[in-house]
N, C-alpha and C positions, 0 to 999 in steps of 0.2 A: 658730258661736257668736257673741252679741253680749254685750257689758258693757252694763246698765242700772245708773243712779245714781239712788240715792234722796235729793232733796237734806234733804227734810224729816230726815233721818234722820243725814246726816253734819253734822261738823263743824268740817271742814276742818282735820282734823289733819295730813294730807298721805303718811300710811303708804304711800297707794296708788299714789303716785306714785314712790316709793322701790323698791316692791316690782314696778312693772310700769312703768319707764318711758318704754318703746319704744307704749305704750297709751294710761297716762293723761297729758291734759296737768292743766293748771288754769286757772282763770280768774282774772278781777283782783283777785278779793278769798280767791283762794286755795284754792279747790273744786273738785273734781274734775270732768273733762269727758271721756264717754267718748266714744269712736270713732262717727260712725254709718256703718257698717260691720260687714261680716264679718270675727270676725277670724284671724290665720294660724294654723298650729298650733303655733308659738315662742310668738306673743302669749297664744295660749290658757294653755299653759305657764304664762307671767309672770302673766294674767291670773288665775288659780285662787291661785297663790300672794298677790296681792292683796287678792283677795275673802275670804280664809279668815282672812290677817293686821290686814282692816279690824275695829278695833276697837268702833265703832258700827254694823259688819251693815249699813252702806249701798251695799253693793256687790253685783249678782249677776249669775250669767252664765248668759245663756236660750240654749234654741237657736233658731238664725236661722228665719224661717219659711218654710216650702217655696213654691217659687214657685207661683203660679197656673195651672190646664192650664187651656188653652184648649179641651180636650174635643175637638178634632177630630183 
């Protein structure tokens, strides 16, 4: 699973950093930065409870994308 951040959408209230903060960090003016990464299944954890408690819905957790087969 990864975290995407919608920045358009947050507002740097900082909930998500409270509620996951082995995931999120923030940047200088205060906004959230997620992981670019896979993340563990602790962080996922923190991470759902993050996502659920962001109060502007800028937060969402996709699944990671399957690797590439090389078909042979």
């Amino acid at each position: 699973m990864k975290l995407l951040v919608n920045p358009v959408a947050c507002d740097g209230i900082g909930m998500c950093t409270q509620l996951a903060p082995d995931v999120v960090t923030t940047d200088s003016w205060g906004f959230p930065v997620a992981p670019n990464r896979d993340l563990s299944g602790s962080e996922v954890k923190q991470t759902k409870r993050a996502v659920a408690g962001c109060p502007k819905r800028a937060l969402l957790l996709v699944p990671s994308p399957e690797p590439a087969s090389s078909g042979r």
